[in-house]
N, C-alpha and C positions, 0 to 999 in steps of 0.2 A: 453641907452641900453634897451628901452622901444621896445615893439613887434611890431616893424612895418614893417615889412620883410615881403616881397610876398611868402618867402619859408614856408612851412610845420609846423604847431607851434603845442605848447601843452595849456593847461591850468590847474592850478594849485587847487587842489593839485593833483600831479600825484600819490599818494596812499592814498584814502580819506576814510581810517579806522584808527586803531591804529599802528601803528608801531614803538612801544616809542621809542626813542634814535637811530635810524637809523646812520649804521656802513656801504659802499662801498665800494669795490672794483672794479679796472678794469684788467684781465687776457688776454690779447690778445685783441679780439674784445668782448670780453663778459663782463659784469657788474653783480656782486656779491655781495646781501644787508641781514643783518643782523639786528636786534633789540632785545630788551629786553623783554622776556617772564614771569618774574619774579615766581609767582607759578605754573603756566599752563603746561601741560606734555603732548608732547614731548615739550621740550624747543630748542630755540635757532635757531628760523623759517629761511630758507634761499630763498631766490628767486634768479630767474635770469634775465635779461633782454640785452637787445641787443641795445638797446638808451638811457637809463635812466626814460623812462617816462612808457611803455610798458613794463610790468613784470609776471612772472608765478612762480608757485610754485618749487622750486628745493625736498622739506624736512626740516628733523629739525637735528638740529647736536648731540643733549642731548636726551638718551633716557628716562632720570629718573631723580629727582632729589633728591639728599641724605643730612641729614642723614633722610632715608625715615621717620620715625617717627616725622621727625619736616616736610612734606608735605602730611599727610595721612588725611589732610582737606585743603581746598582754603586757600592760601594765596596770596593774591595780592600785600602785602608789601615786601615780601619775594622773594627768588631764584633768581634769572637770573636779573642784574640789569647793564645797559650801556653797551652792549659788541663792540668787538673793532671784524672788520675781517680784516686778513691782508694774503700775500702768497708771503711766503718764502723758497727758498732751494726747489723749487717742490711740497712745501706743502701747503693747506690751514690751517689756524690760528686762531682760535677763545680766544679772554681773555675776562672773564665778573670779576664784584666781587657782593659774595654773601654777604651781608651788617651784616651778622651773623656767617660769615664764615670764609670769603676770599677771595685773588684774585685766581683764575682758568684758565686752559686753556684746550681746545682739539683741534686736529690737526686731517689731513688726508690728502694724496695723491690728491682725487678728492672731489669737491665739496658735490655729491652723498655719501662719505663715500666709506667705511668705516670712521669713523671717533674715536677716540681713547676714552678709560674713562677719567675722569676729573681727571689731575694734578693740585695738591692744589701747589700753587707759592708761594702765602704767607699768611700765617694764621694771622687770627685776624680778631674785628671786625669794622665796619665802614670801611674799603676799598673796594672802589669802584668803579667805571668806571679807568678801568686798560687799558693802549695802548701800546703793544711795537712797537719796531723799530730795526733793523738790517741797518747798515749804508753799504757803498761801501767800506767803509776800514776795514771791520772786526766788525766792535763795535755793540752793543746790548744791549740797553734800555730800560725802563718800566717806565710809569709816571702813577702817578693814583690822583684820588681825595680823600674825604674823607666825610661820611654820618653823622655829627651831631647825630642825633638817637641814633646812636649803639655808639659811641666813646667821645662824646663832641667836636668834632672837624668840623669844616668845614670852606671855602673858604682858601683853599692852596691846590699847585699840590706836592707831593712828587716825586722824583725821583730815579733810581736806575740802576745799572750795571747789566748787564742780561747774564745767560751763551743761550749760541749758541743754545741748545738745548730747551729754552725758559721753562725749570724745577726751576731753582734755579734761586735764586737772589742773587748778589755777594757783596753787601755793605749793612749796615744802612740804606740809605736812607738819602735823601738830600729836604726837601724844597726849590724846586726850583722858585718856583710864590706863595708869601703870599700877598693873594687879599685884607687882615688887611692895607695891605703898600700903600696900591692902590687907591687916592682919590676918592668917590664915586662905587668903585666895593666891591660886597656881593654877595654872594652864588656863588660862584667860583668853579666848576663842569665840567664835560664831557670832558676830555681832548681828543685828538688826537692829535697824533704826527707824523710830518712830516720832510721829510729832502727836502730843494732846494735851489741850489746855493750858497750852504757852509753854508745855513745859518739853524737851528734846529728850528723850526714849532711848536707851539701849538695852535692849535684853539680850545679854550673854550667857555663856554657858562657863563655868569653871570647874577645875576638881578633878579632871581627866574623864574620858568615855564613859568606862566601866562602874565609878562610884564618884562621881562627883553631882553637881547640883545647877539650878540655872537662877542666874542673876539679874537683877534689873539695876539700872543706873539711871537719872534722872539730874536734867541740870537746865536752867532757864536761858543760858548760851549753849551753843553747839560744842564752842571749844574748853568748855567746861567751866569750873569746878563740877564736879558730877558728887551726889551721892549714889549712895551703893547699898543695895535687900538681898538676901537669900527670899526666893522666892516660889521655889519648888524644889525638893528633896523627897529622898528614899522612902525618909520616916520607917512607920515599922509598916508598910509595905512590900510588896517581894519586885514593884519596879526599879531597880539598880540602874543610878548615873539617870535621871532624868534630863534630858540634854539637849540643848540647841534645835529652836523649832522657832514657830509662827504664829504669831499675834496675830487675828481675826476678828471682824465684828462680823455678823449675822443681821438680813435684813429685819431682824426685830429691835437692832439694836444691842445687843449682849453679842460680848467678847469672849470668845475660843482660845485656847493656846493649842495646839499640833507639835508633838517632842519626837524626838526618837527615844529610844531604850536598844542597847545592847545586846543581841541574844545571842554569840557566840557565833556557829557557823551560819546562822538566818543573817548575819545584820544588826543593821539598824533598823525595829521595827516602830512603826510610829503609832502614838496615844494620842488621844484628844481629851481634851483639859477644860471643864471650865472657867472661866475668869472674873471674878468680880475687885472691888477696889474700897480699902478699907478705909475709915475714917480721916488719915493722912492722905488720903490719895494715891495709896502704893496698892500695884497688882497685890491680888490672892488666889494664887491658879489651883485647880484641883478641889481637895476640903481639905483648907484650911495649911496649905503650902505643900500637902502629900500628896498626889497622884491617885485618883479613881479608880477603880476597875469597870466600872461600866455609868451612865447617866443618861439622862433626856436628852431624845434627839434634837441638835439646834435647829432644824425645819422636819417638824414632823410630815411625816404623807408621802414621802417617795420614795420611788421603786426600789429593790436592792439590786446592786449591782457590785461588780468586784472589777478590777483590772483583770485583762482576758490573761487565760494561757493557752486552752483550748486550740488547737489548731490543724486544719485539715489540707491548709496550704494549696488552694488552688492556684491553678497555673504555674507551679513552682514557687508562690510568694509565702513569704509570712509575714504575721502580724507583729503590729508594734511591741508587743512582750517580748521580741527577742534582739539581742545585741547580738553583735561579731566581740569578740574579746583585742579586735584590732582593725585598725584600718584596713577594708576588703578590698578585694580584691576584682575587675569584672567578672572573672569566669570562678567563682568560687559556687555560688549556687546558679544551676540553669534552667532559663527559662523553657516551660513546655505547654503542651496543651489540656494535658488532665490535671490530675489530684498529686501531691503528693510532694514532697518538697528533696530535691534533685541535687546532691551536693558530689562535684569532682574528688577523688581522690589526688590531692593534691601534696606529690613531691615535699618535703620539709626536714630540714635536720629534728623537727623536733614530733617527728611521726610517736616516738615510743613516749613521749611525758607530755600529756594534755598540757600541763600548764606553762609550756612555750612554744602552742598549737595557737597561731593567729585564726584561724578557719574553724574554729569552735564558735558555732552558733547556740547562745545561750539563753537564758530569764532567770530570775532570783530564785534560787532554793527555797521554797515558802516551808512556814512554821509549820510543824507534822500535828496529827498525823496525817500524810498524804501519801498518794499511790502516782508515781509519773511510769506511763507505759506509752509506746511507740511502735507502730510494725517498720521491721527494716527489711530491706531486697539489696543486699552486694553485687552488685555488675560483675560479668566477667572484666580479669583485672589481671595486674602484676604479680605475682607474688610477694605478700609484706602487706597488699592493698587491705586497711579495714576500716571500720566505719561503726559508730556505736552510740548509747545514751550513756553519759556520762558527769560524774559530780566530781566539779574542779575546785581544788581550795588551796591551800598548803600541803594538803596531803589530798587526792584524786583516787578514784575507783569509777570503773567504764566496766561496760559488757555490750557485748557486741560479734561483730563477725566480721573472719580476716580470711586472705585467699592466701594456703598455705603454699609449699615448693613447686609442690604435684599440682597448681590451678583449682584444687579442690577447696570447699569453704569451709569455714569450723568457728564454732560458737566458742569464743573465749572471753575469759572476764579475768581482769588483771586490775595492779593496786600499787602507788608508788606513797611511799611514808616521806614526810616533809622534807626530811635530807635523801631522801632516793634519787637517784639523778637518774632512773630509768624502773623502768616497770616490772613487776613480777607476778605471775602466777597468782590467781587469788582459789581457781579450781581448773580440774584437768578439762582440754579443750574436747569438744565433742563434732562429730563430724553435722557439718549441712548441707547434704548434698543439693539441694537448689539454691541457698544464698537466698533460706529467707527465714527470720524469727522473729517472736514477737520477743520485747524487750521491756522489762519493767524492776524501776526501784520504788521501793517503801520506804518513806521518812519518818521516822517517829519523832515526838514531840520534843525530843534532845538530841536532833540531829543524828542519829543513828539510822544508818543505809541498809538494808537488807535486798540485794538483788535476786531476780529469776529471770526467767526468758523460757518460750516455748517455740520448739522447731514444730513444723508441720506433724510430725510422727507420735508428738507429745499429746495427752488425754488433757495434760493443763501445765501452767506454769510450773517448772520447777527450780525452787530454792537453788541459786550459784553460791558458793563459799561462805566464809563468815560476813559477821556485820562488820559496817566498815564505817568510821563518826568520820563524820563528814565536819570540815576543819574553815574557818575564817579563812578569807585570800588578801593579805595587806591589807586596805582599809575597806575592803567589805566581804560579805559574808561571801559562801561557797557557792558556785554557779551550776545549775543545770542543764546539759551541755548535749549536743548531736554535732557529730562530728566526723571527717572522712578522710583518709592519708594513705600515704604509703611512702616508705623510705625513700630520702635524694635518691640513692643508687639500684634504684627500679625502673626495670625497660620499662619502655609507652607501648599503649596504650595504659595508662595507671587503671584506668577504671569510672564508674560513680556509684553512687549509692543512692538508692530513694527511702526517705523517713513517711511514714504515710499515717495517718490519725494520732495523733500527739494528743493525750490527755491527764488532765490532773485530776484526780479524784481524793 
């Protein structure tokens, strides 16, 4: 099943950012993917695509995440975690579970939305990656996992009776796959559930993120006996921990799978798999249960396209590539009449360490090698006011421009290590006198940052400090960030900043 086909191929991975736990659908001729946004707002990212490999932005289905008080700072352990997209009765289907909450679902007519507020399904904590199902004869489903962390519980699927209306759940609850039973499986996770040819579907994920394998289970009741395949693993390939993704058919009829893989500070970036089904009736994803590096496209002939980054922000806005790292705020970016995307300097204890800066407006660190450069303009401000491009993880590095004692502006680029509880020095600050630079990091293929920036005075970019490895943030990869502040105990006016041509190269 290796790519040797004169037809039309891809190469993998065909979304080479984070897209943790990727969820698909297919609607006709269109394909519809989902992922886990966990605290970032808007949550619940959707794209579309027309082949599987080639995707754009749709929006996001969540426009908040509550109870707002428990997301009024970054949480990357938190909110939106495995969500499931399914379309049923007319409608699109979204269920995640909040690992502090519950399982959840919203719905809508069209992929665009409207899309509904969040019905809590089933309260409690540790339930997580939720899947339902609607059969051909009426029946209705819901399997989920279970998050250790919050509950003490994990590797078993629960199961449950689901009313039509995908609000209420109608039983107890059944463990239906206890991965305890299971010679050699642990961390037993991401369920999806599928119906085909009589028989009820789970394809899971076991092994943990980084080097584990994904599973299928197969049982002619819902509430089991199930068996149990390894179904796609490492092999002697270099994709490590193939993991929890999306069963697909294609309008030719042939079956896709969609995984993520692991890359360290990137994420979870996501492969595409093909799927065929051996003599027994059990999946065979990839060749031969290993993971491809590249293959025939499942609909040859269309355009290429990528999810945007690109952004030139008119009128103050941007585009769907970028989250707030929290619940925003009204006056966090302002609206205006030109170009250019307009962020307050805004008051915060957490002015000196990006990574408990709610007002980081961000988009996924993509696989290098890549160049993210921005033109910044610092507003007369406070003293302390600054404002910058910056990669937030575990461990963060920003360069940018701050208005020093004297009101006058200076290009500094600073760097706080994962136990840093505040920022330091990464090279000595340089003056600006008008409060304007250009601003750019270089990513290379291992997550290693090499910043510059050039003031007006400058002939071209010049190299700031050393490289700086850009670091995982709880359960996803590192975020690349524009951002604007100034300490609580800064007189008003603070300031703003304008970020203007944002591009990824």
């Amino acid at each position: 099943m290796s790519d040797r086909s004169a037809e039309p191929g891809y190469r993998n991975p065909v979304l080479p950012a984070d897209w943790s736990d990727p969820d698909a659908i297919r609607v006709g001729e269109d394909f519809y993917l989902t992922a886990s946004s966990f605290g970032r707002v808007p949550g619940l990212p959707l794209l579309h695509s027309r082949d599987l490999v080639n995707w754009r932005f749709v929006g996001h289905a969540l426009r908040r995440l509550t109870p707002e008080e428990d997301f009024a700072a970054p949480r990357p352990d938190g909110g939106v975690w495995a969500p499931a997209l399914r379309h049923h009765a007319g409608r699109f289907w979204i269920f995640w579970g909040d690992p502090d909450r519950g399982i959840h679902q919203v719905n809508s007519p069209s992929v665009e939305g409207p899309w509904t507020d969040p019905v809590l399904v089933k309260p409690g904590r540790g339930l997580i990656d939720p899947c339902p199902l609607w059969t051909e004869d009426g029946g209705a489903y819901l399997v989920h996992g279970w998050a250790r962390s919050r509950s003490g519980v994990k590797n078993r699927l629960t199961g449950h009776r689901m009313s039509q209306d995908g609000r209420r759940l109608l039983d107890e609850g059944k463990v239906i796959v206890d991965g305890d039973a299971l010679p050699g499986w642990f961390t037993l996770e991401g369920p999806k559930l599928h119906r085909r040819d009589g028989w009820y579907w789970i394809l899971a994920p076991a092994g943990s993120v980084e080097t584990g394998w994904q599973g299928a289970f197969r049982s002619r009741d819902f509430f089991g006996p199930y068996e149990e395949r390894v179904v796609l693993a490492q092999g002697g390939t270099r994709v490590n921990g193939p993991h929890q993704g999306a069963w697909v058919d294609a309008p030719d009829g042939a079956d896709w799978f969609l995984h993520f893989q692991h890359r360290g500070p990137f994420g979870r970036v996501v492969h595409l798999q093909p799927m065929a089904w051996d003599d027994d009736g059990w999946p065979v994803i990839g060749d031969g249960g290993e993971p491809v590096e590249g293959h025939r496209l499942p609909v040859p002939g269309q355009p290429r396209s990528a999810p945007a980054t690109d952004d030139d922000f008119p009128g103050g806005a941007f585009g769907p590539q970028w989250t707030w790292l929290a619940n925003p705020g009204p006056d966090w970016a302002l609206p205006h009449d030109g170009e250019g995307l307009r962020l307050a300097c805004l008051p915060t204890p957490g002015a000196h360490d990006p990574r408990t800066l709610p007002n980081v407006l961000a988009q996924r660190l993509p696989v290098g090698p890549r160049t993210a450069e921005v033109e910044l303009r610092l507003g007369q401000g406070a003293p302390g006011a600054r404002a910058g491009l910056a990669v937030v993880g575990d461990a963060f590095g920003w360069i940018g421009l701050e208005r020093a004692a004297d009101g006058g502006a200076r290009l500094v680029h600073r760097f706080g290590e994962p136990v840093a509880e505040r920022e330091r020095d990464a090279a000595h600050a340089r003056p600006a006198p008008d409060g304007r630079a250009l601003l750019r990091v270089h990513i290379t293929d291992d997550g290693r940052c090499r910043f510059a920036a050039r003031l007006p005075d400058d002939a071209g970019p010049r190299p700031s400090g050393p490289e700086f490895a850009a670091r995982p943030w709880g359960w996803t990869g590192a975020q690349l960030g524009l951002f604007a502040a100034v300490p609580p105990d800064a007189a008003a006016p603070a300031g703003t900043a304008e970020f203007r041509r944002f591009r990824l190269t």
